[in-house]
KEGUDO-464658 format. One record per residue (C-alpha): residue in one letter; residue number from 1; x, y, z. Coordinates in steps of 0.2 Angstrom, whole numbers, plus 2048, in hexadecimal, padded with zeros to 3 digits. Layout:
SITE code pos   x   y   z
SITE    a NUM   X   Y   Z
...
This chain:
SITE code pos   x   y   z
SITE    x   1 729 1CA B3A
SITE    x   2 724 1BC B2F
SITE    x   3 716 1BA B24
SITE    x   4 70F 1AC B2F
SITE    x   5 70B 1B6 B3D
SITE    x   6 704 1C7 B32
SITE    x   7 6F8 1C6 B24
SITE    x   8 6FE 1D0 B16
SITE    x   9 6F8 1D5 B04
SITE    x  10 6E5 1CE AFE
SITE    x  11 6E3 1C4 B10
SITE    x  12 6E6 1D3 B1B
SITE    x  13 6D8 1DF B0D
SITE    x  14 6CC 1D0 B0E
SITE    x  15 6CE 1CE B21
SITE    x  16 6CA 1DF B21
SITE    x  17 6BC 1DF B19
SITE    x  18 6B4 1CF B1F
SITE    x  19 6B5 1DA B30
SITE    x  20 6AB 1EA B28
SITE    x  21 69E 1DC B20
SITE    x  22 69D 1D4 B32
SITE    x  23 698 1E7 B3B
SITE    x  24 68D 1EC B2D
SITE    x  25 683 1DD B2E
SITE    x  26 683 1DD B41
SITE    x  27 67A 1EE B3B
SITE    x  28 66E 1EA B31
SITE    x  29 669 1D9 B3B
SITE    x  30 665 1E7 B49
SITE    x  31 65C 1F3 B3E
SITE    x  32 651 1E5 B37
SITE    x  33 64B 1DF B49
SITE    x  34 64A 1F1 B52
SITE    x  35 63E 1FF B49
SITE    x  36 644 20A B3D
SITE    x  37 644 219 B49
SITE    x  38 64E 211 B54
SITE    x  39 65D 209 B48
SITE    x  40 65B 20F B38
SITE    x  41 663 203 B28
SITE    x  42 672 204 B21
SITE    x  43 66B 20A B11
SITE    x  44 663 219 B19
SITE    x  45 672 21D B24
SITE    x  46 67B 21D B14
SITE    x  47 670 22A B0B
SITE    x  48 672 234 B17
SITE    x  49 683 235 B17
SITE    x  50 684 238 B06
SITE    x  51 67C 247 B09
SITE    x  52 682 24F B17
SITE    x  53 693 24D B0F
SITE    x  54 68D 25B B06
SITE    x  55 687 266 B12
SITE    x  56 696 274 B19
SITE    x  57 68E 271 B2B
SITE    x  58 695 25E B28
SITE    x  59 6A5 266 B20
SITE    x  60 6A8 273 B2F
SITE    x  61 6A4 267 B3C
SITE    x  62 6B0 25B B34
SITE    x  63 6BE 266 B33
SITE    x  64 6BD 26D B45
SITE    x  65 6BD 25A B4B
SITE    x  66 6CD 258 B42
SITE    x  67 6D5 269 B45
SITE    x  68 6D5 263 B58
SITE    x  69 6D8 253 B56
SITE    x  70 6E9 259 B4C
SITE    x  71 6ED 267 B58
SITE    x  72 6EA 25A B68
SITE    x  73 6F2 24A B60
SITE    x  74 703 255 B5B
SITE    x  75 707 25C B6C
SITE    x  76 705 249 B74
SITE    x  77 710 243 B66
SITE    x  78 71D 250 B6B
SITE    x  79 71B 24F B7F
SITE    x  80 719 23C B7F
SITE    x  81 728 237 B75
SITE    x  82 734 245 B7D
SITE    x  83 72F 240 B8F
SITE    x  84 72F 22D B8B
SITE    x  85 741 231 B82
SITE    x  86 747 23C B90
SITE    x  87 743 22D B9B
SITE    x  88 74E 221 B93
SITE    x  89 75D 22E B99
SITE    x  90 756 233 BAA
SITE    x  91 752 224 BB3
SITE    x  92 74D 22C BC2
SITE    x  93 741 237 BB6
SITE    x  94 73A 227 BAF
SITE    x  95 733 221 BBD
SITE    x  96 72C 22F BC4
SITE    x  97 722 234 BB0
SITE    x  98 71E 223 BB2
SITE    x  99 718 224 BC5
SITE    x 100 70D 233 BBF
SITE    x 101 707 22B BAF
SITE    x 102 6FF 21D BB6
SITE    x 103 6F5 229 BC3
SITE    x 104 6EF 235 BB7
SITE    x 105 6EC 229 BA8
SITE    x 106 6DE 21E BB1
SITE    x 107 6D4 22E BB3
SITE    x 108 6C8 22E BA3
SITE    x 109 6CE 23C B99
SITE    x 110 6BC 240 B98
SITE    x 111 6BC 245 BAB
SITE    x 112 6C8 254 BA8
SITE    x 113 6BA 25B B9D
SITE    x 114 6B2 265 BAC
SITE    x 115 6C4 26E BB2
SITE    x 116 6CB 272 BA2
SITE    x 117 6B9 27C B9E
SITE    x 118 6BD 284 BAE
SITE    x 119 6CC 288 BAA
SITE    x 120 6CB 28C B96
SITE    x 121 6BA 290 B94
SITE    x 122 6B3 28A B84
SITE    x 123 6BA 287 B75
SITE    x 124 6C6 27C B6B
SITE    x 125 6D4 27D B7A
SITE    x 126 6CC 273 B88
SITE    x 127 6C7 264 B7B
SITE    x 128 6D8 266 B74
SITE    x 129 6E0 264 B83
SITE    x 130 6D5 254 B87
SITE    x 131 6DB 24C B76
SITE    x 132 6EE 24F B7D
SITE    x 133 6EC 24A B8E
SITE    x 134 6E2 23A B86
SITE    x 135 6F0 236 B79
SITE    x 136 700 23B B84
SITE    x 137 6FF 22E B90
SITE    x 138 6FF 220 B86
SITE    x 139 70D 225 B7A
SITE    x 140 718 22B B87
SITE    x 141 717 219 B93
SITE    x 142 719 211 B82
SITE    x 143 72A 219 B7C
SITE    x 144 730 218 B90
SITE    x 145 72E 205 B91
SITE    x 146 735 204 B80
SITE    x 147 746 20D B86
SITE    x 148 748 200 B93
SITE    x 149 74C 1F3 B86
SITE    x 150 75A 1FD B80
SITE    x 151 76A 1F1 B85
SITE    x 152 774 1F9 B91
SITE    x 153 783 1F4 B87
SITE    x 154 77E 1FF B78
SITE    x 155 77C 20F B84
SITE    x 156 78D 20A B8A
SITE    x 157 796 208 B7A
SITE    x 158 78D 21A B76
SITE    x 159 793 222 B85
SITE    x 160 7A6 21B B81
SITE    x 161 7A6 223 B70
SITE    x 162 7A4 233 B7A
SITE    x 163 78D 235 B76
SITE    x 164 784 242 B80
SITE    x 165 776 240 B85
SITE    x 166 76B 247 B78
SITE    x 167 776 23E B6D
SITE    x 168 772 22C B76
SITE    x 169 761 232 B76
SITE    x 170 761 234 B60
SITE    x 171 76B 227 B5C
SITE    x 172 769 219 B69
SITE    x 173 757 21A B71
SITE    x 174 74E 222 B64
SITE    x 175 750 215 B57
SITE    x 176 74F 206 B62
SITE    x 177 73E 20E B6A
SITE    x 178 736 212 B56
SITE    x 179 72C 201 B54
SITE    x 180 724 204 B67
SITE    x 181 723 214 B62
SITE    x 182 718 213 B54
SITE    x 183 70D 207 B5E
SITE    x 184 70B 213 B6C
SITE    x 185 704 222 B5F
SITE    x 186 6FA 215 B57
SITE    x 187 6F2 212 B69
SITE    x 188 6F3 226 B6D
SITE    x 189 6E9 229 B5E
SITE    x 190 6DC 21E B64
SITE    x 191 6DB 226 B74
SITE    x 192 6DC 236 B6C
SITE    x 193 6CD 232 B60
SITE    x 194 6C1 22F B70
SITE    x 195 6C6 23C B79
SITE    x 196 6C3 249 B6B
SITE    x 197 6B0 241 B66
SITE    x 198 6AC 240 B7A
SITE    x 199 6B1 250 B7F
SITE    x 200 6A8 258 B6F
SITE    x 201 69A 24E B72
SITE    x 202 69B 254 B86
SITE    x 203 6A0 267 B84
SITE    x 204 695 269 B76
SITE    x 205 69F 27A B70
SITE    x 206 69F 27E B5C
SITE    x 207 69F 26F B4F
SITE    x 208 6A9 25F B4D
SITE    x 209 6A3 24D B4A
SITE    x 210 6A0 248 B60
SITE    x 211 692 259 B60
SITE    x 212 68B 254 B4D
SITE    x 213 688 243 B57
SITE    x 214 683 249 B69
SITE    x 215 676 255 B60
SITE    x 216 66F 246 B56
SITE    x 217 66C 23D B64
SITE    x 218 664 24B B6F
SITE    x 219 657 24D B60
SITE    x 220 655 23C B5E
SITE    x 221 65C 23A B4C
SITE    x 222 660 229 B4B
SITE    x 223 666 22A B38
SITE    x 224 671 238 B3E
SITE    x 225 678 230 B4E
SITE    x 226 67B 220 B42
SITE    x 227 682 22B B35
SITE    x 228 68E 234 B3E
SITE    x 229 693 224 B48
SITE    x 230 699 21D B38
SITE    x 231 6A3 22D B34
SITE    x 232 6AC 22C B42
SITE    x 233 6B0 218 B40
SITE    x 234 6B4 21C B2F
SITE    x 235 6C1 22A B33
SITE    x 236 6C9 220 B41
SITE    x 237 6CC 212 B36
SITE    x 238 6D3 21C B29
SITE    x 239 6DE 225 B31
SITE    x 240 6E4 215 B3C
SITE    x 241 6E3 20A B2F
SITE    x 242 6EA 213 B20
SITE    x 243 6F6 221 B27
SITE    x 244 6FD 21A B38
SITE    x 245 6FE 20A B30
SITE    x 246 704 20E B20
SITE    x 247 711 218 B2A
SITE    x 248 716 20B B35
SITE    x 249 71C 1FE B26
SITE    x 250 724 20C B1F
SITE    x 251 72F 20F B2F
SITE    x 252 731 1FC B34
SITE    x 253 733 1F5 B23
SITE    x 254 73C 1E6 B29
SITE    x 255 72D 1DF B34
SITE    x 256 722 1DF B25
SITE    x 257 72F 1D6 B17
């Protein structure tokens, strides 16, 4: 891809952080018109990060969030890109994952909150479930439509130099569906990422970032709501920005020369 159409280097950083100044003044133009109980300053929201970084409540809750996020992320990862490759190879299965996909995935992920407590009980199972339901669907649609631009003379040629199945599926599809591929986790993780924060806020079971933020809001701790609000926008970016994205140039180098 050329460099016309994607900002890279010093553009691409200030772009960036043009974009963060834009939000934070959005902010603080909204804390100055509202009261401060209601939206608390930047400079107070700040403070109070910097010490409840400290705090092994913050730290607990934290690591919990990300433990799930991890645990729920992974399976759909797995699941998504095996059925979206075992589509490519089973055409009949393809449209039926895909049939079922497109049911299930304009339920909000939220919604199966209710059955999976049923079901599970509490704890970290039903919210982790949630996250790979939210992420699966996504990643597995994107690798399917990416098998259908697989040319049909490639998987001929394969099949003529005697390629099974599995074999077609490792060295035809799989790297013709990689740059799709690492779109659709990119997308997966942000469903993933709203899923895990609504259904801690909803369940309301141990620590993690959603409960820190739905008890803030119940106590009417506007600094903490803010605060915790900025953690997550923080951590979303970060690991979107930073690791997908680093990971995506390194695995497509050719689009970003």
């Amino acid at each position: 891809m050329s460099q016309g159409r994607r900002l890279t280097g010093p553009k691409k950083y200030l772009a960036v952080v043009l974009a963060i100044l834009f939000i934070l003044l959005i902010w603080q133009i909204a804390a100055w018109s509202l009261p401060a109980f209601l939206m608390p300053g930047i400079p107070v929201v700040f403070e109070r990060l910097l010490t409840t970084v400290y705090e092994p409540d913050f730290r607990e809750g934290l690591y919990g969030s990300m433990s799930r996020l991890g645990s729920g992320y992974s399976f759909a990862m797995l699941f998504g890109i095996g059925f979206g490759l075992l589509g490519g190879v089973l055409f009949f299965f393809r449209e039926i994952l895909r049939s079922a996909i497109v049911i299930l995935q304009s339920i909000p992920s939220i919604a199966w909150v209710p059955l999976f407590l049923i079901v599970m009980g509490f704890g970290n199972l039903p919210i982790i479930v949630v996250v790979a339901l939210a992420a699966f669907f996504p990643m597995a649609l994107s690798v399917m439509n990416a098998t259908e631009s697989v040319q049909p003379v490639q998987v001929a040629a394969a099949r003529v130099m005697g390629a099974s199945r599995w074999q077609l599926v490792r060295r035809v599809y799989l790297p013709a569906v990689m740059p799709e591929l690492i779109t659709g986790a990119q997308l997966a993780f942000g469903n993933a990422w709203r899923a895990l924060i609504s259904a801690e806020m909803l369940i309301g079971f141990g620590q993690g970032l959603g409960r820190s933020l739905a008890y803030s809001g119940e106590i009417a701790d506007m600094a903490g709501v803010m605060m915790n609000i900025l953690v997550i926008a923080i951590l979303a970016t970060l690991i979107d920005q930073v690791v997908l994205e680093k990971f995506k140039q390194r695995m497509l180098r050719y689009q970003y020369v």
